[in-house]
N, CA, C and O atoms as a GROMACS GRO file, in nm:
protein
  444
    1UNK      N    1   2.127   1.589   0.167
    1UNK     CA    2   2.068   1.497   0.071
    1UNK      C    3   1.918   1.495   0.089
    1UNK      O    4   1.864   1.497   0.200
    2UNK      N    5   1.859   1.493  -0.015
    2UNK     CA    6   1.671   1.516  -0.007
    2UNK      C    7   1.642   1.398  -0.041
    2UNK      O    8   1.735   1.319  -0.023
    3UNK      N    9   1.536   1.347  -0.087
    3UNK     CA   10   1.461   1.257  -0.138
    3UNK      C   11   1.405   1.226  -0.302
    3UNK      O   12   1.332   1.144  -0.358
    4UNK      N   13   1.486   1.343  -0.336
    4UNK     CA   14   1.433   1.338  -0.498
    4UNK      C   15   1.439   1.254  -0.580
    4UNK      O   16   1.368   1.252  -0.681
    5UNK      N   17   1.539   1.154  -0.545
    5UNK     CA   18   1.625   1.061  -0.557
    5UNK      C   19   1.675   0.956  -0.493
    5UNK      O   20   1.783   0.957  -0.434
    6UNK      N   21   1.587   0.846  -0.504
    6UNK     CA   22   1.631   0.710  -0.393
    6UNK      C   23   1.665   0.610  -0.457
    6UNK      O   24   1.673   0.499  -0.405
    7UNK      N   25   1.694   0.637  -0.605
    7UNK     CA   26   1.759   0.509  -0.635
    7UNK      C   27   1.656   0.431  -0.760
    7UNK      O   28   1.622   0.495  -0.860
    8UNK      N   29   1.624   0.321  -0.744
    8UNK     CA   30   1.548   0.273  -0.822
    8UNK      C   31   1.485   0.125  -0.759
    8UNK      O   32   1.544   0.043  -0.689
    9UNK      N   33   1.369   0.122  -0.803
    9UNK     CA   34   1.314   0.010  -0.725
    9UNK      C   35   1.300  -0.095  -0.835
    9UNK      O   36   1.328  -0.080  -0.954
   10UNK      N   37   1.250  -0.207  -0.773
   10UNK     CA   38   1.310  -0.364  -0.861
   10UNK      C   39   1.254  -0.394  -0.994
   10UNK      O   40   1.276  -0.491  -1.068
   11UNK      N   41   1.158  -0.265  -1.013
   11UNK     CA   42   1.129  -0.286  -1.167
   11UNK      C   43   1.229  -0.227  -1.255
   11UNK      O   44   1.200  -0.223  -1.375
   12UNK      N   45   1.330  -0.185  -1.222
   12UNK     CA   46   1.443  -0.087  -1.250
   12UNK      C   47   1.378   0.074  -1.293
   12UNK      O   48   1.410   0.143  -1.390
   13UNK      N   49   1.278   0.104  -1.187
   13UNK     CA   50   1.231   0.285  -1.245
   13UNK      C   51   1.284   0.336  -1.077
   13UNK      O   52   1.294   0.301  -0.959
   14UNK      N   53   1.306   0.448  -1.181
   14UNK     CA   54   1.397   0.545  -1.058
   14UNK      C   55   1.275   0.629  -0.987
   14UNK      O   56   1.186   0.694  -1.043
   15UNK      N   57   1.296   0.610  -0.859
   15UNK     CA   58   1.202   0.655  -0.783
   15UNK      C   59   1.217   0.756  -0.664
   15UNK      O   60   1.328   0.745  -0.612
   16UNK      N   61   1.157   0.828  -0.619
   16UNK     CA   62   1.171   0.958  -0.540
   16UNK      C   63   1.084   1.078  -0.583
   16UNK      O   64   1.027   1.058  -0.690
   17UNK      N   65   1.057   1.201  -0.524
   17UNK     CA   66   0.949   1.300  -0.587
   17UNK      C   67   1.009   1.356  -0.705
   17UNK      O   68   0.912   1.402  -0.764
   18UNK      N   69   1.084   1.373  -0.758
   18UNK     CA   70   1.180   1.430  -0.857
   18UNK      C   71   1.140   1.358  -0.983
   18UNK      O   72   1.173   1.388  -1.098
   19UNK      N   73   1.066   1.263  -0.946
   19UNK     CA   74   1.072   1.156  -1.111
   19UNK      C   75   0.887   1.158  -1.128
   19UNK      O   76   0.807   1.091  -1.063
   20UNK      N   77   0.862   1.247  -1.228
   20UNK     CA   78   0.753   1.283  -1.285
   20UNK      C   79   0.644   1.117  -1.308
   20UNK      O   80   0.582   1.140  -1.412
   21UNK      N   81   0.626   1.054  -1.286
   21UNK     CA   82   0.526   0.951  -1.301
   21UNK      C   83   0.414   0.949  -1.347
   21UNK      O   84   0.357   1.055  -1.373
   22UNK      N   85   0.326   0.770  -1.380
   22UNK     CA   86   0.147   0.807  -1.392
   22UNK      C   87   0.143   0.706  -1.319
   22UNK      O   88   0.218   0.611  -1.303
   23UNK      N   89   0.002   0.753  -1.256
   23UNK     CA   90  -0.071   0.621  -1.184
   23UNK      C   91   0.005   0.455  -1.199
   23UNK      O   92   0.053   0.404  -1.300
   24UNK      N   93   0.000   0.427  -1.129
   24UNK     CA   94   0.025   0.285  -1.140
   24UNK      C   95  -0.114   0.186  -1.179
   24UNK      O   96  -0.111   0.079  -1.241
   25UNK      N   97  -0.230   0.254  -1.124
   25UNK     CA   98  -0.341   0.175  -1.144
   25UNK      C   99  -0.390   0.163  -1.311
   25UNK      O  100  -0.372   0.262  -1.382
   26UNK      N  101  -0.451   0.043  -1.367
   26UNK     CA  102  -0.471  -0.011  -1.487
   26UNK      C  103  -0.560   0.108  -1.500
   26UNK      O  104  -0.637   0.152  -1.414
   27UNK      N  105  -0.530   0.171  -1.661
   27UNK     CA  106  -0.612   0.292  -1.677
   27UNK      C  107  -0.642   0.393  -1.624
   27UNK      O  108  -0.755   0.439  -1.641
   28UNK      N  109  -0.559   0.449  -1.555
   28UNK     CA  110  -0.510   0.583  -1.474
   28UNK      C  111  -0.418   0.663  -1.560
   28UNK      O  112  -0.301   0.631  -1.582
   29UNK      N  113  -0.474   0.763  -1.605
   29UNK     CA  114  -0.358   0.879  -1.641
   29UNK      C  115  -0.291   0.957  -1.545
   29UNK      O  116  -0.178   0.998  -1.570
   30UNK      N  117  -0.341   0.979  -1.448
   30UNK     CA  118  -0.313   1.058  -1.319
   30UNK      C  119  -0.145   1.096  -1.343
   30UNK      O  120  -0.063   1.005  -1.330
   31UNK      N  121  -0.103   1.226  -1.377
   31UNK     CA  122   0.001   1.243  -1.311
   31UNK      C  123   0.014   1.300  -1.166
   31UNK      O  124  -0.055   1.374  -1.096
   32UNK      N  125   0.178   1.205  -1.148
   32UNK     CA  126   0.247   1.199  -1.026
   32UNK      C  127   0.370   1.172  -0.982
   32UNK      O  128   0.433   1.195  -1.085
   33UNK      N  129   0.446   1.139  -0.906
   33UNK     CA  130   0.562   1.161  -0.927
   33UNK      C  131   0.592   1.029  -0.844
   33UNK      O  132   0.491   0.965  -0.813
   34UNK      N  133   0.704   0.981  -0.806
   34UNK     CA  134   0.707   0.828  -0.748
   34UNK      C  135   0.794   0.859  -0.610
   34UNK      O  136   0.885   0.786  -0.573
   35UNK      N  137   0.755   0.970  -0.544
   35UNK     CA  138   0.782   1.024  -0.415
   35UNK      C  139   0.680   0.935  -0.283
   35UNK      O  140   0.592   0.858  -0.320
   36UNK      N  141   0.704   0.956  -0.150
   36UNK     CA  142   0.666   0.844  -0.091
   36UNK      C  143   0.518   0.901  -0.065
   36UNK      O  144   0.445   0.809  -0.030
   37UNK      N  145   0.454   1.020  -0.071
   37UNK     CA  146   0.335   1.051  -0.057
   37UNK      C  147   0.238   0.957  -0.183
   37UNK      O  148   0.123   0.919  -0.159
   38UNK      N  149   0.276   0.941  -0.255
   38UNK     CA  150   0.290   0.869  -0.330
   38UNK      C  151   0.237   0.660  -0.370
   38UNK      O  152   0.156   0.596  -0.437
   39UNK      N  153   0.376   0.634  -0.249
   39UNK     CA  154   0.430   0.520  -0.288
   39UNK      C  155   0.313   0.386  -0.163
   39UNK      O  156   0.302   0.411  -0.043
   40UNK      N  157   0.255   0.277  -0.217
   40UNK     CA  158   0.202   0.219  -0.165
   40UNK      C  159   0.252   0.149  -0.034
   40UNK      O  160   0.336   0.061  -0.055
   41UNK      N  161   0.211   0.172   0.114
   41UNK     CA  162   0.294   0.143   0.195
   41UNK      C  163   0.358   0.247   0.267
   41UNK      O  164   0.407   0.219   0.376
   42UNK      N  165   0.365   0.368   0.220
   42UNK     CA  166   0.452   0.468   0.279
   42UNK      C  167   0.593   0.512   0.245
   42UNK      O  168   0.649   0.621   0.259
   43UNK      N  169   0.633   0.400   0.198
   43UNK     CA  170   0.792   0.370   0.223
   43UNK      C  171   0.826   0.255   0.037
   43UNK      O  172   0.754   0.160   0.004
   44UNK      N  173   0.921   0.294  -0.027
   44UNK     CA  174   0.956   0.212  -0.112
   44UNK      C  175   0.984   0.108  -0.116
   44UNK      O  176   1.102   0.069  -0.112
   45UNK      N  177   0.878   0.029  -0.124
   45UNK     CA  178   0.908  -0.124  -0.158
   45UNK      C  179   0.949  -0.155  -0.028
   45UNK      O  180   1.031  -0.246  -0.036
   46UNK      N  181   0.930  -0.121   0.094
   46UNK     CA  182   1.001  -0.200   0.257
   46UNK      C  183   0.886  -0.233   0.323
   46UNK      O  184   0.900  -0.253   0.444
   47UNK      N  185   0.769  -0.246   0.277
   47UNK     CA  186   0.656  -0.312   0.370
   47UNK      C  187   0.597  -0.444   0.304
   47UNK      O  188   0.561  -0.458   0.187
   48UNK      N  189   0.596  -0.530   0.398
   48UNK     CA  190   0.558  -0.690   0.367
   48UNK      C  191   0.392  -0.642   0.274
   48UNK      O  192   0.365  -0.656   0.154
   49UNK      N  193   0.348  -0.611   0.335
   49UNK     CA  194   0.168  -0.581   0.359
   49UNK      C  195   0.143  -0.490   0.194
   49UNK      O  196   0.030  -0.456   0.159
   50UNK      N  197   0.263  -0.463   0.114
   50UNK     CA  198   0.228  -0.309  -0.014
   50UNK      C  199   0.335  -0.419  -0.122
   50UNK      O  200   0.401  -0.522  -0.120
   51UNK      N  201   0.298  -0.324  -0.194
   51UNK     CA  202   0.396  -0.356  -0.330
   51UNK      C  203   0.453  -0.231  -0.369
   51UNK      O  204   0.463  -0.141  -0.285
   52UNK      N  205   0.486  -0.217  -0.469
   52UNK     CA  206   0.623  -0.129  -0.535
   52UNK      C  207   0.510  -0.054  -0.580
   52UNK      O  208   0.577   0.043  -0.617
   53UNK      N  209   0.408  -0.025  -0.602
   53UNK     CA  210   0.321   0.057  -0.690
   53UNK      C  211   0.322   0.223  -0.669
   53UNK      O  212   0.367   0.266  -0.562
   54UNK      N  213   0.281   0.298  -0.749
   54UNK     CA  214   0.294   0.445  -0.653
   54UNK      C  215   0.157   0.505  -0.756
   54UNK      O  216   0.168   0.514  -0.878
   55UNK      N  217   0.041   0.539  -0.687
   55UNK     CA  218  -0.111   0.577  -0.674
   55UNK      C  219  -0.175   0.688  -0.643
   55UNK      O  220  -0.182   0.736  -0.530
   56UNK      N  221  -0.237   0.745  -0.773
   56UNK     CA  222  -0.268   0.917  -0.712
   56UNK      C  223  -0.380   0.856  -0.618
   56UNK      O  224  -0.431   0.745  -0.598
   57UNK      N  225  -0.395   0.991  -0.566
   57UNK     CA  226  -0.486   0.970  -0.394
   57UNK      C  227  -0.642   0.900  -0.444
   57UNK      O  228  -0.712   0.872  -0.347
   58UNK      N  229  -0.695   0.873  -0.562
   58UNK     CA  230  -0.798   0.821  -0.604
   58UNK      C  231  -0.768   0.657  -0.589
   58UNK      O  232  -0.853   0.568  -0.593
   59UNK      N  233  -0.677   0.645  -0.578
   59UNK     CA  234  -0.618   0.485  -0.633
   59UNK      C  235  -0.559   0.472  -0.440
   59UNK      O  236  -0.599   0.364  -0.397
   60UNK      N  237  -0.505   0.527  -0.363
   60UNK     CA  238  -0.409   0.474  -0.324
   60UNK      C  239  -0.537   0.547  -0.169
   60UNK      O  240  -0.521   0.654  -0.111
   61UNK      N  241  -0.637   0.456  -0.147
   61UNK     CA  242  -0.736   0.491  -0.042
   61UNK      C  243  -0.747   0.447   0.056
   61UNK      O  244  -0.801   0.500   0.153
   62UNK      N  245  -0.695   0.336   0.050
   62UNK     CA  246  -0.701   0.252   0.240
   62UNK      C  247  -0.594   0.213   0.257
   62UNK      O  248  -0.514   0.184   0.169
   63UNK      N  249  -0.574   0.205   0.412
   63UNK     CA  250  -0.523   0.208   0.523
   63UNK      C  251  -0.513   0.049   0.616
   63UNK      O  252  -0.610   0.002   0.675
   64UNK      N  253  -0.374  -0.017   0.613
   64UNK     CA  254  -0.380  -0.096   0.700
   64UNK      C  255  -0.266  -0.040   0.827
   64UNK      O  256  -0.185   0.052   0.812
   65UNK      N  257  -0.289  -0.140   0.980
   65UNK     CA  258  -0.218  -0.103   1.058
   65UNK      C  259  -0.075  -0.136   1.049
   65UNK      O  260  -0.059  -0.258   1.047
   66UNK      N  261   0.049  -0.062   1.042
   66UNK     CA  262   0.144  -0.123   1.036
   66UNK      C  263   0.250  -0.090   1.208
   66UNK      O  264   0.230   0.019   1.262
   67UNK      N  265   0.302  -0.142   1.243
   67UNK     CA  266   0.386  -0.133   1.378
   67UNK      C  267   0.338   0.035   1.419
   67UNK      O  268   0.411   0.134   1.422
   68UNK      N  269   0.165   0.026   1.454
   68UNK     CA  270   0.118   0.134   1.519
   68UNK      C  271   0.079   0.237   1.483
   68UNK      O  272   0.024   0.325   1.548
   69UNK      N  273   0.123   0.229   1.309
   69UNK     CA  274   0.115   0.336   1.181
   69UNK      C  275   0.010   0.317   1.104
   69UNK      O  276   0.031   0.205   1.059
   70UNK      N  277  -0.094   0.356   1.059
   70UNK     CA  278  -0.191   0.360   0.943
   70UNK      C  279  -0.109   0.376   0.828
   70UNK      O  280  -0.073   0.492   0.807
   71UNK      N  281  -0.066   0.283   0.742
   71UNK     CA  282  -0.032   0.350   0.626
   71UNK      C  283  -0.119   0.294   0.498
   71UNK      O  284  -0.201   0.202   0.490
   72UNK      N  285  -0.072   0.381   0.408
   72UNK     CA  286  -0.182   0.396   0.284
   72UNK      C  287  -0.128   0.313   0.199
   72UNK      O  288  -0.011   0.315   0.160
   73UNK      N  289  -0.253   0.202   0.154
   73UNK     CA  290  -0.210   0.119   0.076
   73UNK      C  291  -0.334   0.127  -0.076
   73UNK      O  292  -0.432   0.199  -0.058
   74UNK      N  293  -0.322   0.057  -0.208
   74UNK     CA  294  -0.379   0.050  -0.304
   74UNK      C  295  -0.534  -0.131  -0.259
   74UNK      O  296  -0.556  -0.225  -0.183
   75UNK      N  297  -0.574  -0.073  -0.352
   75UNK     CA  298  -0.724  -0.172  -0.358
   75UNK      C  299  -0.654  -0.302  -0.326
   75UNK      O  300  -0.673  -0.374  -0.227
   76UNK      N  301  -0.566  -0.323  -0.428
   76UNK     CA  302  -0.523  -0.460  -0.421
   76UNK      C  303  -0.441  -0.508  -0.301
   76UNK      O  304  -0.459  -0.620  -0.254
   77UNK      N  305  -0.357  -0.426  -0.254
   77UNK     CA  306  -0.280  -0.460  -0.127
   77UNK      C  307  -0.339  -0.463  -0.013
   77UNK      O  308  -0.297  -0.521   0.088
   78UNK      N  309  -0.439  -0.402  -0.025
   78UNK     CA  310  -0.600  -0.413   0.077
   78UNK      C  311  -0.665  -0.539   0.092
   78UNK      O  312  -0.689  -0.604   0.194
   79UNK      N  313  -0.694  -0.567  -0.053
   79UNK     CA  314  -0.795  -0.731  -0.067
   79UNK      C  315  -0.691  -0.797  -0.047
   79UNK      O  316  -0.746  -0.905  -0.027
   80UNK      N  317  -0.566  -0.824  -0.034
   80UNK     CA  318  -0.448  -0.897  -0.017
   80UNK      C  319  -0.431  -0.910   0.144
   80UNK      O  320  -0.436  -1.020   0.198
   81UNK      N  321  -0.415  -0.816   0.201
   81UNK     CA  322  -0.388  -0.839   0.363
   81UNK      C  323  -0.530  -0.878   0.437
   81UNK      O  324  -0.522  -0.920   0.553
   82UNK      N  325  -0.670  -0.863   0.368
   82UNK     CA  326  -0.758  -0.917   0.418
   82UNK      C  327  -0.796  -1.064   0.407
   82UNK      O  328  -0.850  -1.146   0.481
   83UNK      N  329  -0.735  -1.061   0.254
   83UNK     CA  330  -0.713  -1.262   0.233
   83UNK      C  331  -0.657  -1.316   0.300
   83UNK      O  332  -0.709  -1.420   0.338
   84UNK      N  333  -0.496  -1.275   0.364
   84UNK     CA  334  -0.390  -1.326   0.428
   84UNK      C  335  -0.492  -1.379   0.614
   84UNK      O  336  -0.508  -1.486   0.671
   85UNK      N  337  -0.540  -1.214   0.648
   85UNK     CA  338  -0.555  -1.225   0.752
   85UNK      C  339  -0.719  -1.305   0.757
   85UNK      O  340  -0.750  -1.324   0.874
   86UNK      N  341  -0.781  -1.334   0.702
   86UNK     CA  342  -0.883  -1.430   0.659
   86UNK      C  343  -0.860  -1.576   0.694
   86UNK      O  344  -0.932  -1.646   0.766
   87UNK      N  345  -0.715  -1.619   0.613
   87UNK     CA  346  -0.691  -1.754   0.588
   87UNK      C  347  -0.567  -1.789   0.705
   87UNK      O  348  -0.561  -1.905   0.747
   88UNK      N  349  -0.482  -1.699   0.750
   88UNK     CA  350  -0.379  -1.712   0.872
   88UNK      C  351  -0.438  -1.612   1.046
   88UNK      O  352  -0.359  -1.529   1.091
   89UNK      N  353  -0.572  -1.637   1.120
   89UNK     CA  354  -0.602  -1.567   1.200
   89UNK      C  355  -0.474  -1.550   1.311
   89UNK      O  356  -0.416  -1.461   1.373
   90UNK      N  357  -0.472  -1.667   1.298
   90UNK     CA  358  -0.374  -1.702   1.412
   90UNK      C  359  -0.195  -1.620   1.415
   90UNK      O  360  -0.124  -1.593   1.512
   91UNK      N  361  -0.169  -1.600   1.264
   91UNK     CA  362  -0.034  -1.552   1.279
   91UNK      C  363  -0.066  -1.422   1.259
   91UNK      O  364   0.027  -1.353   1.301
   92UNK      N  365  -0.166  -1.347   1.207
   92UNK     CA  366  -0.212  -1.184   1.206
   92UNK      C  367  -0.301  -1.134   1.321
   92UNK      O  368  -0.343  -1.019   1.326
   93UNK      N  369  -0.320  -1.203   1.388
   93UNK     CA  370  -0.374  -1.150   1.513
   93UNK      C  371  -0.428  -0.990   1.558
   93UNK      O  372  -0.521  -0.954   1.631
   94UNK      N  373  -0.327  -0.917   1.481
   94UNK     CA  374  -0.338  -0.771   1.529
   94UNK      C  375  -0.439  -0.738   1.395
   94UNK      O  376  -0.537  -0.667   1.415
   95UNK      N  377  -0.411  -0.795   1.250
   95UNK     CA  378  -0.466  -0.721   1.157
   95UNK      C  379  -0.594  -0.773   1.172
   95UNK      O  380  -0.673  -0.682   1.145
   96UNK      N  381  -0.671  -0.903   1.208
   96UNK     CA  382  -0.769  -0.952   1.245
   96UNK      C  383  -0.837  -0.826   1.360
   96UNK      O  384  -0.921  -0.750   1.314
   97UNK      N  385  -0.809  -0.816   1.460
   97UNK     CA  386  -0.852  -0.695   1.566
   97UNK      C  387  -0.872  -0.610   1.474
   97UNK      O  388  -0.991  -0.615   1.442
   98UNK      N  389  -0.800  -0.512   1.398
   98UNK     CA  390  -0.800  -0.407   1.310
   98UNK      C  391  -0.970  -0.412   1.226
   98UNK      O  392  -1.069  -0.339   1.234
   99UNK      N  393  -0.942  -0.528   1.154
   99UNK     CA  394  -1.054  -0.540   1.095
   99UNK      C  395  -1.167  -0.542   1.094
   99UNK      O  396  -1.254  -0.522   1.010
  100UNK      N  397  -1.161  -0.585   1.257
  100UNK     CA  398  -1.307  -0.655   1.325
  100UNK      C  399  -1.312  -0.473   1.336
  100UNK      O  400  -1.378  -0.417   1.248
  101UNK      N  401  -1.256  -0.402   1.422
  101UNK     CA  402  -1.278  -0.228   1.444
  101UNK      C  403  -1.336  -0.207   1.344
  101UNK      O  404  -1.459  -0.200   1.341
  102UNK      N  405  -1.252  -0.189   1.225
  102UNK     CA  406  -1.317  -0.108   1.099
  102UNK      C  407  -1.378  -0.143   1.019
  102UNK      O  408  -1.398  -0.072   0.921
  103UNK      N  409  -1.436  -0.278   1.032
  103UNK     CA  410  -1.543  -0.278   0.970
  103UNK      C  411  -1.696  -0.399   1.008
  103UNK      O  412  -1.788  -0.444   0.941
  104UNK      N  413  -1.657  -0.410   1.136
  104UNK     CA  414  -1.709  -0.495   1.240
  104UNK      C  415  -1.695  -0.667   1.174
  104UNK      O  416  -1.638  -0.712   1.074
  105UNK      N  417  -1.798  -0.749   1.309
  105UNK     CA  418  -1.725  -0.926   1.269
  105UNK      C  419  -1.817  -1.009   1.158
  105UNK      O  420  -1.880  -1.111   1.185
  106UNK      N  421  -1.811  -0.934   1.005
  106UNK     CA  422  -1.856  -0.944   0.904
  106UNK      C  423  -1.744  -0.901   0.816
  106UNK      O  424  -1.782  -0.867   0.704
  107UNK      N  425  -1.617  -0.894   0.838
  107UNK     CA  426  -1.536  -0.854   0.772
  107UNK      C  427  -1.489  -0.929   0.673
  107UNK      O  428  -1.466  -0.882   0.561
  108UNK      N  429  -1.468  -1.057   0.707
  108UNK     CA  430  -1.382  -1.162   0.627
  108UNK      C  431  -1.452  -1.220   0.519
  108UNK      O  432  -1.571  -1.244   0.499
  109UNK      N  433  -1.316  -1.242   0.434
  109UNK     CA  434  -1.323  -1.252   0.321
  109UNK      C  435  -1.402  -1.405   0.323
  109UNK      O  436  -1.423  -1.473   0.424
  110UNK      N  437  -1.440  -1.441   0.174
  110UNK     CA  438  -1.518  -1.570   0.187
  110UNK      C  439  -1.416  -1.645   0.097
  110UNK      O  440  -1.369  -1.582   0.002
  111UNK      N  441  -1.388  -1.740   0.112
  111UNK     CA  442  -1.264  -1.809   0.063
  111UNK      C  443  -1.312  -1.937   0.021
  111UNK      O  444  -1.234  -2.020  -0.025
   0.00000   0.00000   0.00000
């Protein structure tokens, strides 16, 4: 069994490399396919930190830490885990460290 084919995720579109796609981002033609190179997060729809979206490599540019993994997330799931970890220091602890690294202690968001 390959991956061409995983089913369908909760917008009901069938997803895997096999299924020809466009950008997910507003005004993106980009074709692509909804395979996990692809898919925001790494993984379909199973990371707290991503959404269901799937982003040619123009769209889908940064990187948060996940259980020791860099994975590739979209603009928005980016400004999203920096809000979270902005406004909850205390329960993100690790993504706070992360942040302060990559982009030193001027990182946070202004709320």
């Amino acid at each position: 069994m390959g991956w061409a084919n995983c089913g369908t995720d909760s917008k009901g579109r069938p997803i895997g490399y096999g299924f020809p796609a466009t950008c997910d981002h507003p005004d993106c033609k980009t074709k692509i396919d909804r395979g996990l190179s692809y898919a925001c997060g790494d993984m379909h729809g199973d990371l707290d930190l991503a959404c269901e979206g799937y982003f040619c490599t123009a769209h889908l540019k940064h990187t948060l830490p996940v259980d020791g993994d860099d994975k590739q997330v979209c603009e928005a799931c980016y400004k999203a885990a920096k809000k979270y970890a902005t406004e909850n220091p205390e329960d993100a602890h690790d993504l706070v460290a992360w942040f302060e690294d990559q982009e030193g202690e001027d990182w946070r968001v202004q709320t």
